[in-house]
N, C-alpha and C positions, 0 to 999 in steps of 0.2 A: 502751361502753354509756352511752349520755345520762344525764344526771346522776348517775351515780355516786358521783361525791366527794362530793355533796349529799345524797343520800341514805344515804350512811354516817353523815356527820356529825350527821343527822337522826339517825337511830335512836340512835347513841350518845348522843349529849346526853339525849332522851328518857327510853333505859333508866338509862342514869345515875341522872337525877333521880324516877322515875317507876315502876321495877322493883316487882314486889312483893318482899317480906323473905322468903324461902325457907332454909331451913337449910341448904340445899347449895350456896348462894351463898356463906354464909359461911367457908367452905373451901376448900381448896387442895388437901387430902389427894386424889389421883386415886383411892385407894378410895372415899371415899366419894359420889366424883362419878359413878363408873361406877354403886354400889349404885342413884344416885338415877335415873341415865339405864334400868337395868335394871327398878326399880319404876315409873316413868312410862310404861313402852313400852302402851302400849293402856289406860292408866290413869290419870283424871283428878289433876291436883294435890292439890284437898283430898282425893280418895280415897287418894292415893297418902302423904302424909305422914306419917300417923300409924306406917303401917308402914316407913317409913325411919327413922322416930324409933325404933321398938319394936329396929329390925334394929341399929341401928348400937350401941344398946345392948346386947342379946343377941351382936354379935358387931361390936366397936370396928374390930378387925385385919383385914387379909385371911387372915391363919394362924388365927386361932379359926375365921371361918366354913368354910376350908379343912378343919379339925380336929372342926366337927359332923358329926351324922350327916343325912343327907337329911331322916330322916325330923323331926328337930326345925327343919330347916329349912323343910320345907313343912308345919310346924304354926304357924310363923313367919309363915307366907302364904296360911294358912288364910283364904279370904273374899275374897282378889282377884284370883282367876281367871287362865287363863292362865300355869298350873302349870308348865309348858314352860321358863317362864320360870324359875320357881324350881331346877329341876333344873339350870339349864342354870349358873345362879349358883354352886351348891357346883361342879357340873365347875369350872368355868372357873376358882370359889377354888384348888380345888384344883392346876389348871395354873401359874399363877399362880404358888404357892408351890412345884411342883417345879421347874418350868421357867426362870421365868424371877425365884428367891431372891426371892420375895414382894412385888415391883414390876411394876407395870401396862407393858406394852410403852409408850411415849411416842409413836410413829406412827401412824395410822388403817389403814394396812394391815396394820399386824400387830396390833391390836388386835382386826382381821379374825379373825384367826387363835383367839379365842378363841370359845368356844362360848355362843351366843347373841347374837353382836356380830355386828351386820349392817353396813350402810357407812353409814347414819344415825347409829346408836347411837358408832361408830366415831369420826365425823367429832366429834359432840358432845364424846365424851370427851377427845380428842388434842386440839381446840381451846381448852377449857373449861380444861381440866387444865395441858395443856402449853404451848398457843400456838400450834399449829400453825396454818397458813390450809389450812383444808378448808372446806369447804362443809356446812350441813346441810339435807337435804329431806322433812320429816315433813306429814304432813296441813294441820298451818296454815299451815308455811312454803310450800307448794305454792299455797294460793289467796291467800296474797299476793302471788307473782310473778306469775299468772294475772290478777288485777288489776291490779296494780301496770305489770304491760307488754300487760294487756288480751290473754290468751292464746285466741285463736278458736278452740281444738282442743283434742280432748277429755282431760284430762290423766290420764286411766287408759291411753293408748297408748305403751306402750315408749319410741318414739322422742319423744313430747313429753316424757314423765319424763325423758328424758336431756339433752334442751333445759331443759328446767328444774335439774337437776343445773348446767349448764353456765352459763346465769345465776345462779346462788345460787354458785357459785365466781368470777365475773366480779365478785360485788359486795363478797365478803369482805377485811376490810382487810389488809394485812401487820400493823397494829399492832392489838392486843385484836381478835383473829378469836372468841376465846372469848363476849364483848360481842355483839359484833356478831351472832351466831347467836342466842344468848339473843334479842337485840330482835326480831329474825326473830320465834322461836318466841312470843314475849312479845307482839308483834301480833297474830298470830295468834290467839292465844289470850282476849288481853281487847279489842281494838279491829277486828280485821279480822276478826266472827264470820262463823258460816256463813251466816245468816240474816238479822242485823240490823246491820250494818257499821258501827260509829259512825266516819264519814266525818268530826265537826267534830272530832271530837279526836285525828284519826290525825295524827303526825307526818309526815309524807310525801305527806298528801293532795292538796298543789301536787304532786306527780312522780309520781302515779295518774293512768293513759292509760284503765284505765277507768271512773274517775268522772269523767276530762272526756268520755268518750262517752256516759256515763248506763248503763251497762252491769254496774254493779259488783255486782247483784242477782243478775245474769246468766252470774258468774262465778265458780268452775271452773266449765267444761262436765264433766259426768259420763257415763259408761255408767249407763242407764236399770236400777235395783235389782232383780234377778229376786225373785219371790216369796219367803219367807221357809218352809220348810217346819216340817211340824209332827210330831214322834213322840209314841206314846200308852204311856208305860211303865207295868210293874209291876214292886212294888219287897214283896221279902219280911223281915217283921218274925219271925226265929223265934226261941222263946225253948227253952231245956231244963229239966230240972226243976227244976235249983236257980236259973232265973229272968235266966242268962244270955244274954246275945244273940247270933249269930252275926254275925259284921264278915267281908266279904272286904277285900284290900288288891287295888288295880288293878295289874298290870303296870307299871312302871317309864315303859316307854315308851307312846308313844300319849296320847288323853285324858285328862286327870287323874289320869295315869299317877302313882304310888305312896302316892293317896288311900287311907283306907279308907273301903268303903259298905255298905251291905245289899245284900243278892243280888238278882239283878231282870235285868229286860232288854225289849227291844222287844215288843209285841202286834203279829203279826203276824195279815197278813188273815184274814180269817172268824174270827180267835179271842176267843175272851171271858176277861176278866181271869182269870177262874179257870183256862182251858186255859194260859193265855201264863205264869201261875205254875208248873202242875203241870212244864209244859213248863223253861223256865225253870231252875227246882230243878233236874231231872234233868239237863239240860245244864251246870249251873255247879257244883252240889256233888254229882251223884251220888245223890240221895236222892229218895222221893217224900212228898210232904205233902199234909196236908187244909189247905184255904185257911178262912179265919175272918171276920172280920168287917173292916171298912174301917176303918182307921186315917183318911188324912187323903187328899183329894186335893189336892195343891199344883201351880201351872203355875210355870216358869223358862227365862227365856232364855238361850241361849249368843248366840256371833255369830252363827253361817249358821245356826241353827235353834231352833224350840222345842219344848219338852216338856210333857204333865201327866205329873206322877209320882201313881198310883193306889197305894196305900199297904196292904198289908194283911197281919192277923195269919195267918203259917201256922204249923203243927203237923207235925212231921215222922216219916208214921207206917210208913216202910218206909226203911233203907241208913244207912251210916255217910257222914260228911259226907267230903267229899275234894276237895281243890282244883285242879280241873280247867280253870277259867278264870282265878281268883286266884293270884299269887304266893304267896300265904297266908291262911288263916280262924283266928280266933280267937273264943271264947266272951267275952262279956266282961260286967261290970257296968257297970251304968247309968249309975253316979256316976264310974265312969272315962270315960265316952265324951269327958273334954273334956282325954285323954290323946291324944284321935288326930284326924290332921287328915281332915277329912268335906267332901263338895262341897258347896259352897253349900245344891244343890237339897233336898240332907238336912238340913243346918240347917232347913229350914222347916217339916219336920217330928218334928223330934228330941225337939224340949218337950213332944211328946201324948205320947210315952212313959211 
């Protein structure tokens, strides 16, 4: 590959002197570099810090967090979405510590082997951690080779992703592979943006084939973003006499699988909030209720879609409650609710309570 040496030594010097101060630079521990690689996966840096800070605290070891319960674990993670993730962290703690005496595998394919560890996440850790020369190819490292070697084809297609795998391992050094991916990601992130590239200050802007074509605006080509859809939920606030509130927990697996939230579920056509409730109750707890007055309507993004949550007080004036869609329901008071970890979307209406 044309300038290769040049362009190593570029970025390393660079990141050297120029890196931001991240906490999990400052370590060696391969636990805490996996934690950090696991909370940045779909997760900006300043979003993502505070709860590496909060995690590594609440659990230093990979045997403590091994030795929590999930459920303190995703109260841990309450608020950064991408829950999957969190589940996937106490398994994998827990692997970890039976399998393999409380030590990170040191190779990227067997780092494979643990759950939640893709061949990105993989390459990061084994490089960072250990030394190894792997490769990594995440979102910003992707439109820096696409620039950088001016990539005319569209990089969401299999075979260019594995062309780019294949350069981003062509360029990696034998000595600090760990560096050298960082500056990658590190480009990407503050100098090779999506939108505004700042071209005077990239290290490697002489060895940019596509800023000498004037193209670098132009670069990754994408598959063209299908419409974003939209659901119209309703979401049931019920309380009992003595003023309790009904919490389901979600299912383990799946969406925000072992959150707890209020009962609710999609409006389907022709229905009007009050049918998609009555309905609703009967299918998730068993019971039928009188619907009351509107709490709050709040809208919330996920990735592939959005939501308004329509919010409102029912009464439940026929059946015993029974958890029919929930792993579990619990009555509970108010001043406990910040005992349990809640989606986002409920956060934003929690405080009218």
């Amino acid at each position: 590959m044309q300038h290769a040496t040049a362009i190593r030594r570029a970025l390393l010097t660079w990141f050297e002197e120029d890196a931001r101060d991240l906490p999990w630079r400052q370590t060696r521990d391969p636990y805490k570099i996996w934690l950090s690689e696991i909370l940045l996966q779909q997760t900006r840096v300043d979003q993502g810090m505070p709860y590496y800070e909060r995690f590594v605290a609440r659990f230093p070891t990979v045997e403590e967090l091994a030795a929590a319960s999930v459920d303190d674990v995703l109260k841990l993670w309450e608020g950064l979405g991408y829950y999957t993730r969190a589940r996937n962290l106490h398994k994998a703690a827990g692997k970890i510590v039976e399998e393999y005496n409380g030590k990170l595998p040191e190779r990227a394919d067997e780092l494979q082997l643990l759950p939640g560890v893709g061949k990105y996440t993989a390459g990061a850790i084994a490089s960072i951690a250990f030394g190894e020369r792997v490769p990594v190819v995440d979102g910003n490292v992707k439109r820096v080779l696409s620039r950088m070697f001016n990539v005319e084809r569209c990089i969401d297609e299999t075979e260019v992703e594995r062309d780019l795998w294949d350069m981003a391992g062509t360029l990696v050094p034998q000595k600090s592979p760990g560096d050298f991916n960082q500056s990658m990601m590190e480009l990407g992130a503050r100098i090779c943006t999506p939108k505004k590239p700042n071209c005077d200050d990239c290290p490697v802007y002489k060895y940019c084939e596509g800023r000498k074509a004037g193209v670098q605006l132009e670069r990754p080509i994408r598959k063209a973003k299908k419409a974003i859809p939209h659901k119209e939920i309703v979401v049931a606030v019920i309380q009992d006499e003595a003023g309790l509130y009904l919490l389901g927990k979600r299912p383990p697996e799946g969406m925000l699988g072992g959150l707890w939230e209020f009962p609710g579920g999609k409006v389907e056509k022709g229905e009007t909030h009050q049918q998609a409730l009555e309905r609703e109750c009967q299918e998730e707890l068993g019971v039928s209720v009188k619907v009351g007055g509107m709490v709050s309507m709040v809208n919330h993004a996920y990735t592939h879609f959005k939501v308004t949550l329509n919010v409102y007080r029912c009464r439940i004036i026929r059946g015993k409650v029974k958890a029919k869609t929930h792993s579990e329901l619990k009555w509970v008071e108010r001043d406990a609710f910040s005992d349990y970890a809640f989606p986002k979307g409920n956060h934003k209406f929690i405080d009218l309570l």
